[in-house]
Structure formats: structure tokens, C-alpha cells
VMD Tcl script that builds the backbone (N, CA, C; Angstrom):
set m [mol new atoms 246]
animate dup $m
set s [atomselect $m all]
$s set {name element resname resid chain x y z} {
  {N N UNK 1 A 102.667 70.440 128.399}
  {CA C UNK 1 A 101.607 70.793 129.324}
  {C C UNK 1 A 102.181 70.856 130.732}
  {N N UNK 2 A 101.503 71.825 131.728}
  {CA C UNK 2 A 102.471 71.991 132.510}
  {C C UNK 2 A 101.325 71.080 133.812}
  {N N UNK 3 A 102.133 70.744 135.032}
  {CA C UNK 3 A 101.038 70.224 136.079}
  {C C UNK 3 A 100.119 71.192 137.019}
  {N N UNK 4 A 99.264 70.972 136.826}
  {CA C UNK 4 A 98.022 71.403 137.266}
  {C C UNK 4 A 98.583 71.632 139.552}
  {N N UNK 5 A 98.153 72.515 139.957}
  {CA C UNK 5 A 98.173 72.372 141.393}
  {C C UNK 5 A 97.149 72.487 141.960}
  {N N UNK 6 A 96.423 71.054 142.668}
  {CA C UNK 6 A 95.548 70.924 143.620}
  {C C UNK 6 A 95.637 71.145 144.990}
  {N N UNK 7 A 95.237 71.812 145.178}
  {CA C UNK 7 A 95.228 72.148 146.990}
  {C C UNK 7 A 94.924 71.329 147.971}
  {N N UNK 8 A 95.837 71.159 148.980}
  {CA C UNK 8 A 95.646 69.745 149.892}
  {C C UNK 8 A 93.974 69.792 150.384}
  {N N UNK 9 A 93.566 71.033 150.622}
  {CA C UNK 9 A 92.233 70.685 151.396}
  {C C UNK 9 A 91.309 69.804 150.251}
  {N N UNK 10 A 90.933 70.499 148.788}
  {CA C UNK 10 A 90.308 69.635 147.567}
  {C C UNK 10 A 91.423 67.857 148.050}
  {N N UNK 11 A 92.218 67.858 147.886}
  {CA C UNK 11 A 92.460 66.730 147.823}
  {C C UNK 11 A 91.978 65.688 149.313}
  {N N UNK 12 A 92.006 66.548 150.245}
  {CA C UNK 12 A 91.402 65.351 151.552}
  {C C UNK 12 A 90.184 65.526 151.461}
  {N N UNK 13 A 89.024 66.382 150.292}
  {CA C UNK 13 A 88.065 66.547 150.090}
  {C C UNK 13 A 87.377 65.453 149.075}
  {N N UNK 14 A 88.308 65.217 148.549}
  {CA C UNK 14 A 87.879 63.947 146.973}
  {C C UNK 14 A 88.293 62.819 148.021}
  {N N UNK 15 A 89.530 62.665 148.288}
  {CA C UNK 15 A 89.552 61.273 149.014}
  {C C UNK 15 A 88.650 61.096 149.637}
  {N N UNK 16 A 88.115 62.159 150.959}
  {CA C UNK 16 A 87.107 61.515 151.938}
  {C C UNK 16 A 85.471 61.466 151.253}
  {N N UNK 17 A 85.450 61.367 150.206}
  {CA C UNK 17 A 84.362 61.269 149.413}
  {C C UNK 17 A 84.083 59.626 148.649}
  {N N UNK 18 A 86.080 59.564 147.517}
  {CA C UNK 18 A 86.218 58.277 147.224}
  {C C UNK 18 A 86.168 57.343 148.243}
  {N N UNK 19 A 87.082 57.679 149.168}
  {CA C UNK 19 A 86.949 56.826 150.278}
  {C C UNK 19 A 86.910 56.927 151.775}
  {N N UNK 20 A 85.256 56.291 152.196}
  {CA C UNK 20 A 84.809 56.898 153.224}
  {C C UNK 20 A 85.550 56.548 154.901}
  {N N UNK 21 A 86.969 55.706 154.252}
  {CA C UNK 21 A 87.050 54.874 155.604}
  {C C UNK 21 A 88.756 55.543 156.091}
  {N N UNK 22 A 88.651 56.594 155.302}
  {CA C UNK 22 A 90.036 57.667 155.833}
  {C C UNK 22 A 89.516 58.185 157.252}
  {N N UNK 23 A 90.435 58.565 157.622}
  {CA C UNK 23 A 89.919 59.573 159.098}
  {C C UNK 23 A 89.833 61.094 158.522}
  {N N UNK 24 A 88.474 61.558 159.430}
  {CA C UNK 24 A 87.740 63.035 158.610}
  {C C UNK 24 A 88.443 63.727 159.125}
  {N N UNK 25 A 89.439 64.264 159.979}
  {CA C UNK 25 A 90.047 64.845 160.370}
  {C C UNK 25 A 91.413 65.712 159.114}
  {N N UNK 26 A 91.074 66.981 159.140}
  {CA C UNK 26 A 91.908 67.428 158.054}
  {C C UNK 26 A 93.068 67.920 158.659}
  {N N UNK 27 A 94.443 68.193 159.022}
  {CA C UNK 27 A 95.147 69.131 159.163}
  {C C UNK 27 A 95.000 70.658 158.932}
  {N N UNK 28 A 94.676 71.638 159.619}
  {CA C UNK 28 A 94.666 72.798 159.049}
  {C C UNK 28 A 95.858 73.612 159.641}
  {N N UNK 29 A 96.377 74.492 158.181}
  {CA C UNK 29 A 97.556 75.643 158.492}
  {C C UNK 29 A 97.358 76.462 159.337}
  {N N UNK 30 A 98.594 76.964 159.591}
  {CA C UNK 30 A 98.174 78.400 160.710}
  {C C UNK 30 A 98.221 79.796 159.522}
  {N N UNK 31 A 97.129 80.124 159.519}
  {CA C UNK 31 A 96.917 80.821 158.740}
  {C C UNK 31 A 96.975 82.745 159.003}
  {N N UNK 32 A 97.354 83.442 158.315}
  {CA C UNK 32 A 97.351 84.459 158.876}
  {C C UNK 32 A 96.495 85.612 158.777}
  {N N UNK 33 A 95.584 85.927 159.183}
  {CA C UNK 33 A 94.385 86.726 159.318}
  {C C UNK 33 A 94.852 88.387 159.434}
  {N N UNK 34 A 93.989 88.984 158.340}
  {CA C UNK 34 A 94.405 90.661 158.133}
  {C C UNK 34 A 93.577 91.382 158.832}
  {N N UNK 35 A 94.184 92.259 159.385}
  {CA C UNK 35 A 93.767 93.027 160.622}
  {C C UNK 35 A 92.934 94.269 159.779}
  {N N UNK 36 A 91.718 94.238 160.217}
  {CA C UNK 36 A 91.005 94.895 159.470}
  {C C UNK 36 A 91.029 96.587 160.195}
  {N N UNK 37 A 91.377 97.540 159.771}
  {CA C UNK 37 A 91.318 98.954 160.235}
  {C C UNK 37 A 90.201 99.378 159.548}
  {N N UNK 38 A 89.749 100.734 160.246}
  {CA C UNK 38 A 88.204 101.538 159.615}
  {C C UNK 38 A 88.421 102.348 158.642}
  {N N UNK 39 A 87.919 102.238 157.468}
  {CA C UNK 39 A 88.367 103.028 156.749}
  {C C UNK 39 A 88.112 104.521 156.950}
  {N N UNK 40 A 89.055 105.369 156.517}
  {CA C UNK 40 A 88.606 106.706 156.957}
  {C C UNK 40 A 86.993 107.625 155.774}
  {N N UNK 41 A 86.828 108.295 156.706}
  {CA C UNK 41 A 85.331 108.945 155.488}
  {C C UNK 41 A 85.597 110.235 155.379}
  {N N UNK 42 A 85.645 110.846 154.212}
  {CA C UNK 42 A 86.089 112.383 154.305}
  {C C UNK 42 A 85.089 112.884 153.911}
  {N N UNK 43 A 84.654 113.401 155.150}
  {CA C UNK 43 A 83.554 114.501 155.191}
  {C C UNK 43 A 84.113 115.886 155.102}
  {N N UNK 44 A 84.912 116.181 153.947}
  {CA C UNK 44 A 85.558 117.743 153.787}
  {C C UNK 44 A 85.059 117.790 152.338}
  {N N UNK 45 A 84.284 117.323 151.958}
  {CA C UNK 45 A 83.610 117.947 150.836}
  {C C UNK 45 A 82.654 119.099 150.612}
  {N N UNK 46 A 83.084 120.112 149.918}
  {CA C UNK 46 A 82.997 121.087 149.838}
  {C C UNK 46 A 82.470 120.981 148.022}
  {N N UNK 47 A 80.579 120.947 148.100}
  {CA C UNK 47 A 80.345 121.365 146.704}
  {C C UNK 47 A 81.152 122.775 146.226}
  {N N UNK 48 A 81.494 122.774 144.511}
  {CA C UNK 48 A 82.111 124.128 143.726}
  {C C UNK 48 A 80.492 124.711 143.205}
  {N N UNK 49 A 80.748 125.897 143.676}
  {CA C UNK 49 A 79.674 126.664 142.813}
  {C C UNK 49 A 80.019 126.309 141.234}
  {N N UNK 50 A 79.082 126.279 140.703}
  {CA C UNK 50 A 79.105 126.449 138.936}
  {C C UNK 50 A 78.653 127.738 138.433}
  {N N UNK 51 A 79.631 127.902 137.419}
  {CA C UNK 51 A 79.703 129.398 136.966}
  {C C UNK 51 A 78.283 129.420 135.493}
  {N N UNK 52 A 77.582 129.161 135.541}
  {CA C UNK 52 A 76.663 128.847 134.307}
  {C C UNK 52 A 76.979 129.609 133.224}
  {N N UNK 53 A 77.736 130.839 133.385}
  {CA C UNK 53 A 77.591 132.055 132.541}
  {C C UNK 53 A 79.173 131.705 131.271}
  {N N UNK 54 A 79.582 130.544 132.251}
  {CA C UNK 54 A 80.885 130.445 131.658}
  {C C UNK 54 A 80.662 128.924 130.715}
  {N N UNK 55 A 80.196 128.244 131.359}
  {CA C UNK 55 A 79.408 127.042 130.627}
  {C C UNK 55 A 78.114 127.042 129.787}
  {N N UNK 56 A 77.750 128.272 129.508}
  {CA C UNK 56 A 76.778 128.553 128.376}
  {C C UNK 56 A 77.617 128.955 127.251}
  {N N UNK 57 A 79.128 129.996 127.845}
  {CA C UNK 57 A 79.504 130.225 126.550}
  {C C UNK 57 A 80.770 129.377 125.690}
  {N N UNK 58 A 81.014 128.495 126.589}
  {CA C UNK 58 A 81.827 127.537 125.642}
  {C C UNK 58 A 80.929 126.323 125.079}
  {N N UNK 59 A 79.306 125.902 125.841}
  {CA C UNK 59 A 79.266 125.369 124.743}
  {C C UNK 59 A 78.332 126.032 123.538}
  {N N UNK 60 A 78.037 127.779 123.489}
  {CA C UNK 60 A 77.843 127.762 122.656}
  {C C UNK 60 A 78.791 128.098 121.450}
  {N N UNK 61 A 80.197 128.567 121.804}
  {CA C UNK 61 A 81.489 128.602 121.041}
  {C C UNK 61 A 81.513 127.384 120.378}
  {N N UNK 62 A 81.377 126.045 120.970}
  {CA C UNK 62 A 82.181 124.871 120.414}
  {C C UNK 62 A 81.015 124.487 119.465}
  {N N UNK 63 A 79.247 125.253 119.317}
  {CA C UNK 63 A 78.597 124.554 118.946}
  {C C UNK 63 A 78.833 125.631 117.804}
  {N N UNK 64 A 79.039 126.923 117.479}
  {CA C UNK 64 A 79.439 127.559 116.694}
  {C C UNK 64 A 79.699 127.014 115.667}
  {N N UNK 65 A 81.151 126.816 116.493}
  {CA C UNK 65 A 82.447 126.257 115.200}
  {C C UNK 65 A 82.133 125.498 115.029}
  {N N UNK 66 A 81.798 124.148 115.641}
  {CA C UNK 66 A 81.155 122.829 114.868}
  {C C UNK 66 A 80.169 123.003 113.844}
  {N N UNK 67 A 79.209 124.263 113.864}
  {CA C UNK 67 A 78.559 124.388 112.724}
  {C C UNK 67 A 78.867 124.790 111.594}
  {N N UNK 68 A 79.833 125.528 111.690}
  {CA C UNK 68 A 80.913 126.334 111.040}
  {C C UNK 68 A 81.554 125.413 110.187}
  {N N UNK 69 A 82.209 124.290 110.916}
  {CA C UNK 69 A 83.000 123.544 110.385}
  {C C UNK 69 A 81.826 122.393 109.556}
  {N N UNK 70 A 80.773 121.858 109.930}
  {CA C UNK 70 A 80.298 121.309 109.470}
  {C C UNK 70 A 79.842 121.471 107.608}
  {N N UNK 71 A 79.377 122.671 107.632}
  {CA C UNK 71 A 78.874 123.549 106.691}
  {C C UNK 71 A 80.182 123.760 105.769}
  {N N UNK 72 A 81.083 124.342 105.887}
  {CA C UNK 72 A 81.834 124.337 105.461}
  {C C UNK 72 A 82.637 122.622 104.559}
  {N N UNK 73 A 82.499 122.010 105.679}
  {CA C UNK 73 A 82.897 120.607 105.338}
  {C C UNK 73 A 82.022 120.034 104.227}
  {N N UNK 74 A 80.870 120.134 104.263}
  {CA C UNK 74 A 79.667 119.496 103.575}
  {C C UNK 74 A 80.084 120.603 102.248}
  {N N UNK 75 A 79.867 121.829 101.614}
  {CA C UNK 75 A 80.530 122.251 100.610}
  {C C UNK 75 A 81.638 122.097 100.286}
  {N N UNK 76 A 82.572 121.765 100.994}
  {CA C UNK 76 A 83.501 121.303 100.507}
  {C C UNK 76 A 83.659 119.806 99.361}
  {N N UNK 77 A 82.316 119.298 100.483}
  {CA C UNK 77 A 82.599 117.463 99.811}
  {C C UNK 77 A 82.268 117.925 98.605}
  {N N UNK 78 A 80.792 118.444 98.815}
  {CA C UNK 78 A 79.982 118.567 97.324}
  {C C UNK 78 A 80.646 119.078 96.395}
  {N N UNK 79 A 81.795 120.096 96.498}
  {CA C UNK 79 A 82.509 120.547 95.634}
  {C C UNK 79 A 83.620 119.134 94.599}
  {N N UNK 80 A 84.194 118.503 95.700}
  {CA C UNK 80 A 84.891 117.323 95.443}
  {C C UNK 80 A 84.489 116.162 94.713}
  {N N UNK 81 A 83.269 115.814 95.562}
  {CA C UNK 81 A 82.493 114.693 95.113}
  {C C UNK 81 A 81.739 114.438 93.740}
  {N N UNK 82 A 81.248 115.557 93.412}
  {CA C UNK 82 A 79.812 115.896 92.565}
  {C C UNK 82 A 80.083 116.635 91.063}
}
mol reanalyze $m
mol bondsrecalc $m
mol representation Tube
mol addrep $m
């Protein structure tokens, strides 16, 4: 089992709890604070027209052949199966 790492602040946090007659005073690190920049917003969006004429006919191609294939598939089983 490997040892567990408690962080000094939890630990002057349990002591000054177990015992109230420590001094409350914690040490704190110098810590280093991230410099926050704005994020940028891209307002270059540009909706795409949609071509409908082109998206009616692939999915009625793919619904085709899927029927195609379906039908086909299903005589097939019955041929196999039955």
C-alpha cells in the first residue's frame, strides 16, 4: 500500500480542530495566479445555404437500396431457414 498525501493546509485544519490551543495562524505559499485573457468570439459565421434538392435525393437513394436490400435479405432467409 502506498502513503496517502495530505496537504499541509487539511493538516493545520484537523490539528486546529483536535487541538484548540495551537496558534490559528496558518503559513500560506506564494502562490501563482493565471492571468486570465478574453477569450476571442468569432463572429465570422457565415450560415451554408442547404441544397434540399440534393438531400432529398440521397436520402431517397439510401432508402431505395435499403429496401432493396432488405427484401431481398428477408427472401433470402426464408429461402435458408424454412
Amino acid at each position: 500500500m502506498g502513503k496517502i498525501h495530505i496537504p499541509d493546509d487539511l493538516k493545520h485544519k484537523l490539528n486546529k480542530v483536535f487541538n484548540p490551543n495551537l496558534p490559528t495562524e496558518i503559513p500560506k505559499e506564494n502562490k501563482i495566479e493565471k492571468i486570465q485573457t478574453p477569450e476571442k468570439i468569432n463572429n465570422d459565421y457565415i450560415p451554408k445555404e442547404i441544397n434540399y434538392i440534393k438531400l432529398a435525393r440521397v436520402i431517397f437513394f439510401t432508402s431505395f437500396i435499403g429496401g432493396i436490400g432488405l427484401t431481398l435479405g428477408m427472401k433470402i432467409g426464408k429461402i435458408i431457414f424454412y
